[in-house]
N, C-alpha and C positions, 0 to 999 in steps of 0.2 A: 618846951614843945613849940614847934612852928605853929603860926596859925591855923594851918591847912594839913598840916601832918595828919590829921586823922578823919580828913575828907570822908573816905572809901566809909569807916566806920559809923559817922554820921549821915551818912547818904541813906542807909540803912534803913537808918529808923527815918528821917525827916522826908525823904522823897522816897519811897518806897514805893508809891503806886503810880509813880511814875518812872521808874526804874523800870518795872516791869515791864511798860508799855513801850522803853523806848531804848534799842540795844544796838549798836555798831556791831559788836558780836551775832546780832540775832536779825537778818532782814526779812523780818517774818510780812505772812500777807496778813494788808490792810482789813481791816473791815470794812464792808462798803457803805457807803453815805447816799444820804436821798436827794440834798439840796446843797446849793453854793450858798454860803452865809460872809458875805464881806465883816472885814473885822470890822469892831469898834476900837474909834483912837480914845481911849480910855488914859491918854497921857496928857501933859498938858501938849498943847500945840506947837511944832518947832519954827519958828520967824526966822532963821538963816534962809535967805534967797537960792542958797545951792542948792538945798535937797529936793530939788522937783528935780534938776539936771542927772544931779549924783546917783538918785533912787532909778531915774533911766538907764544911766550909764551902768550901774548893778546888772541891769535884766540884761542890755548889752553885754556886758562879761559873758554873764551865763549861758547866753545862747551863742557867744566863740566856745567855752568850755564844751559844749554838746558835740559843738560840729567838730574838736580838734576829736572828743572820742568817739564816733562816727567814724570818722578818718583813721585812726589808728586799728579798730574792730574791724574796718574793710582792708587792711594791711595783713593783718592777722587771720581774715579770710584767707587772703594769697596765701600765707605761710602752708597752711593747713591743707589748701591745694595741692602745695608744693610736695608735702610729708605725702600724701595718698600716691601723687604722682611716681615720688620715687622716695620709700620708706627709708633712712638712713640714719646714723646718729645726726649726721649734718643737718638733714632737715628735720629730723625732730627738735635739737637741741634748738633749730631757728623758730617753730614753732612755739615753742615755752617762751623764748624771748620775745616774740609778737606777743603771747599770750600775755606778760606780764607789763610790757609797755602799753596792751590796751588797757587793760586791768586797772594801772595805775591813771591813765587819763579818764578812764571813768570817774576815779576816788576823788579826783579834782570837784565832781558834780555834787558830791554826796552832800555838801551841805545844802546846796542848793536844793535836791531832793524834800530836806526837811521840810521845805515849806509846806509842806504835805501834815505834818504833824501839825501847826499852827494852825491850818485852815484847810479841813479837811474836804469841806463841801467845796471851797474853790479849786484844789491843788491834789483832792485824792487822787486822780486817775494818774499821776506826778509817781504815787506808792506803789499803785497796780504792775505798773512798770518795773520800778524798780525791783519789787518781789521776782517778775520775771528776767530779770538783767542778773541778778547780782545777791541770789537769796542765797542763806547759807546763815550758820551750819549746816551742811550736809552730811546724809547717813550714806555712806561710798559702798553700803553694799545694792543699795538701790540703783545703783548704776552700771557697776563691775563688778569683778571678782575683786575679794576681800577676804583676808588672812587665810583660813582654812575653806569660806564659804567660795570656792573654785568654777561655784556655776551659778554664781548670784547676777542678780540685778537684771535691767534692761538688756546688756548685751546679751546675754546668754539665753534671754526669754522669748524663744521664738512666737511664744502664743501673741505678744505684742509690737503691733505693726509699728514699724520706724516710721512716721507720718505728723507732719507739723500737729495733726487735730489727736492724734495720739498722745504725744509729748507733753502736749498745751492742758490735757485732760488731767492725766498722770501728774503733773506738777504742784507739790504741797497737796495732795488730794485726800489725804489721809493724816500727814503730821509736814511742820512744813520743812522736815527735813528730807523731806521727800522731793527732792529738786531735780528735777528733768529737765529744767530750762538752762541757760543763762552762763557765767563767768566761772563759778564753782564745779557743775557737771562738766565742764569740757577740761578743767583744772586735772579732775579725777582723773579725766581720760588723758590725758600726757603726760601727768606720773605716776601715776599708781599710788596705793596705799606706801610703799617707802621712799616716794621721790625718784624711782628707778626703772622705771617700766621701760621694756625694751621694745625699740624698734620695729622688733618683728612683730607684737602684738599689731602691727599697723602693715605686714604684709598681706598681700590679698590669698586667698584660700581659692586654689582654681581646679582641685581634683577631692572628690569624696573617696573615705577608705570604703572598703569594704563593712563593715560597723554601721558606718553612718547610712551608707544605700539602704541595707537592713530594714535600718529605723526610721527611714523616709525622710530621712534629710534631704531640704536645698542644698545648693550652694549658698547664696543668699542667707540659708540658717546657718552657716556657719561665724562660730565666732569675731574671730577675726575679720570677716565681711561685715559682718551687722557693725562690728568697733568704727571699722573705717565711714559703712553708713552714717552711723550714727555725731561721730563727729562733724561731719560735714555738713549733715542738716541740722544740727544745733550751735552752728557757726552761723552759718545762713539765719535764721533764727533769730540769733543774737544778734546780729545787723538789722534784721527786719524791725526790733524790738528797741533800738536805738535810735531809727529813723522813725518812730512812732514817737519815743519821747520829744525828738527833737518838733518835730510836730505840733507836739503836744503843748512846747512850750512856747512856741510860733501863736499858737490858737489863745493862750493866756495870756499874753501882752495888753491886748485891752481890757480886761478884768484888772491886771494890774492896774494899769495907765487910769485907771476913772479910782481906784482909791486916792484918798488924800496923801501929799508926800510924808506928812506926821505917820498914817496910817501904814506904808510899804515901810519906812521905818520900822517901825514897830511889827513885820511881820518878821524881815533880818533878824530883827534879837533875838524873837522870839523861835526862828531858825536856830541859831548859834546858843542859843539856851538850852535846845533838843539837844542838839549837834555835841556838846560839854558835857551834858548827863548822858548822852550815851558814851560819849568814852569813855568817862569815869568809871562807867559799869564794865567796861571794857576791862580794863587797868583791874578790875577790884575783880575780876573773872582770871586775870592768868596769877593776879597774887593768889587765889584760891587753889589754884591749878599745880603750881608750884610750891604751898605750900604743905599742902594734898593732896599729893595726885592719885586717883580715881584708881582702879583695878582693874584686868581687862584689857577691849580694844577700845575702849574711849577714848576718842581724837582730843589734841590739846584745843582749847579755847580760840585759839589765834584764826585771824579773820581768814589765813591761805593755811589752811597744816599740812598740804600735800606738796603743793608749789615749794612752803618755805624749808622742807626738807630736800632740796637740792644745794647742798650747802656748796661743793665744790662746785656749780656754775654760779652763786652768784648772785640767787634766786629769795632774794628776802623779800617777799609781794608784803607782808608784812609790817614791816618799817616803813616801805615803801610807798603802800599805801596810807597811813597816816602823816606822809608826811606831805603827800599830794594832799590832801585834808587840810592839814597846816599852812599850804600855798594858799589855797583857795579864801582860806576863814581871815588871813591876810592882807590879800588883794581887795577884795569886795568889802569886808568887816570889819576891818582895826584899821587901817589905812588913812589919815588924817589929812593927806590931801588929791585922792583922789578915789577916794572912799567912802564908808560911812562913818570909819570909826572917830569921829568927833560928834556923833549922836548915840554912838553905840558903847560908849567909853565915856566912863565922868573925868573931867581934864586933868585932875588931879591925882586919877591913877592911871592916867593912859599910857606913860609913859612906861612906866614901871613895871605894866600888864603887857607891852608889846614887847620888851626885851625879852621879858621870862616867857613867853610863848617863843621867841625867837630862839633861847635857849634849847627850849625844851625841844623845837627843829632839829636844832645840831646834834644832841642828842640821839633824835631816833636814826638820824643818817647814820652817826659812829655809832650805832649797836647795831648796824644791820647782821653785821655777822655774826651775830650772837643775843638773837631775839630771842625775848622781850627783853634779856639782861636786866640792868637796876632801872630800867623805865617805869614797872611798875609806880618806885618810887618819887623818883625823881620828876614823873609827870603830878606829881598830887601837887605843888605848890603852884604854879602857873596856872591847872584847871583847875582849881580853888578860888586864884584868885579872878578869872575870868567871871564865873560862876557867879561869886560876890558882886562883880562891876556890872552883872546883867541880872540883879534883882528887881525889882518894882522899885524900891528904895531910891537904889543908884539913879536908876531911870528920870528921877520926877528933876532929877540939877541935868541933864544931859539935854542939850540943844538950843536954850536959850541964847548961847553969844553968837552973834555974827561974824566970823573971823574975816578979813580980806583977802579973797584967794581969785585967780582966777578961773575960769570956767574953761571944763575940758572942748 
């Protein structure tokens, strides 16, 4: 047996209540905190002259990362214009592709996100966000029509005003699969429950029957009105709620900047330590899925289940998004020279830990079209051994040598 072959089963028992608390699968809302508590560098202290620069040049990434998905979300605004404008396959089919090109330049952020888990009094309102961006699982009858229920959800419930303070209210209000906000409800709304929702659900409604006068219908209440609403101002939204993060993380720079560089160190691992345990739970959710799968309309595990049933466009958010994950955890975190990952990485497995993450990239590209395929397994040896190189253990040999590099 591999070393790590039986990761998912150990995880189990050994991090269990941390499992719970922390799921790629699940971006549940935060709890809220009362106070910002700077970490303690509880490692020894790193003497490399880089990492005051490198620990800068991290925050630098991260705040290009915001601003590329910003930019792509106001792209995907237009899209969505565009479908209202003039309901088509054309511009449907463009909108799902803004949808998933934004999607995936968010996933780029998500580790970065973590730092929320680490340090929740400096970095919560980091989570607040996010629950509102990008929460999910979603329960799709709280939004739309789903399977037999034809008159479910938001769209169909006239008694509930289409209203940012509306939306904002409703959102996780009750379970947090209750999502009104963010990346997943707008997912709903441009494929449906099988990937296939058609265009016309996105024509306007501009004559009541005779039924509907009756019953005191608007126009306005009409379905297919409220849809169109309704997408647009939770497009809007979702840009609003982007430009807050990014913000957000504008206003954290000097909170960062006054910890010690030992200290921002040590909050990346402990990002990337989150960021590993939740995929793992991730990975050990669709082997569960597929090795029993549920009765019913239980959606699969997978972080898109609506998006990634568009198989014939193309549409694996899926793959896709863990692999923007994998760029990210990359660039900023294993990267040995213009990175962290020579603090982040004990030298002697750095190498061997960066290829097999490299691997396991390639991977989730070539199974796009047939997610999760053998990823389940074939991701357990690389998040295993990542896992291992960011224990406490590993940590206390990491940062000590000086290498000779030059400064970006």
């Amino acid at each position: 047996m591999r070393p790590h072959q039986s990761i998912f089963r150990k995880l189990h028992l050994a991090t269990m209540p941390l499992l719970l608390a922390l799921a790629v699968t699940s971006c549940e809302k935060p709890d809220p905190v009362e106070q910002a508590t700077p970490p303690v560098d509880a490692f020894p202290e790193i003497t490399d002259p880089a990492v005051d620069a490198l620990t800068q040049q991290a925050w630098s990434i991260s705040a290009e990362l915001l601003d590329e998905s910003l930019a792509s979300t106001q792209t995907f605004n237009t899209a969505i214009a565009s479908l209202l404008t003039s309901p088509s396959e054309e511009t449907l089919k463009a909108a799902r592709s803004a949808w998933v090109t934004a999607h995936n330049a968010f996933q780029k952020t998500i580790i970065l996100l973590m730092l929320a888990d680490t340090n929740p009094g400096l970095f919560g309102r980091l989570a607040d966000l996010q629950f509102a961006i990008d929460a999910h699982p979603i329960q799709p009858g709280f939004i739309d029509y789903f399977s037999v229920y034809t008159h479910s959800g938001i769209v169909n419930d006239i008694a509930m005003p289409l209203t940012a303070d509306a939306l904002r209210q409703q959102h996780g209000l009750t379970d947090n699969a209750d999502v009104s906000l963010g990346f997943h409800a707008l997912e709903y709304l441009l494929w449906g429950e099988k990937g296939d929702r058609p265009h016309s659900d996105f024509e306007a409604t501009e004559e009541l029957t005779q039924a509907q006068r009756t019953a005191g219908l608007r126009i306005i209440d009409l379905p297919n009105n409220r849809r169109r609403t309704l997408a647009q101002l939770l497009t809007n939204l979702l840009e609003d709620d982007l430009v807050a993060l990014r913000q957000q993380w504008g206003n954290l720079k000097s909170h960062y900047l006054s910890i010690t560089p030992t200290g921002r160190v040590q909050l990346w691992r402990s990002a990337t330590h989150s960021w590993v345990i939740s995929t793992i739970k991730q990975f050990d959710a669709y082997s569960a899925y597929i090795n029993n799968p549920p009765e019913g309309d239980e959606p699969a595990p997978w972080h898109s289940p609506f998006a990634d049933n568009l198989n014939t466009h193309s549409v694996q958010a899926n793959a896709q998004a863990l692999s923007a994950q994998l760029e990210t955890l990359n660039t900023i975190l294993l990267n040995t020279d213009q990175g962290l990952g020579r603090w982040t990485l004990p030298e002697e497995q750095r190498d061997s830990v960066i290829t097999s993450l490299a691997t396991l990239k390639t991977n989730v590209e070539q199974q796009e079209g047939n997610w999760p395929g053998g990823l389940t397994e074939s991701s357990e040896e690389p998040l295993g051994m990542l896992l291992d190189v960011l224990s406490d253990e590993a940590w206390q040999s990491v940062g000590q040598s000086e290498p000779d590099i030059d400064l970006p």
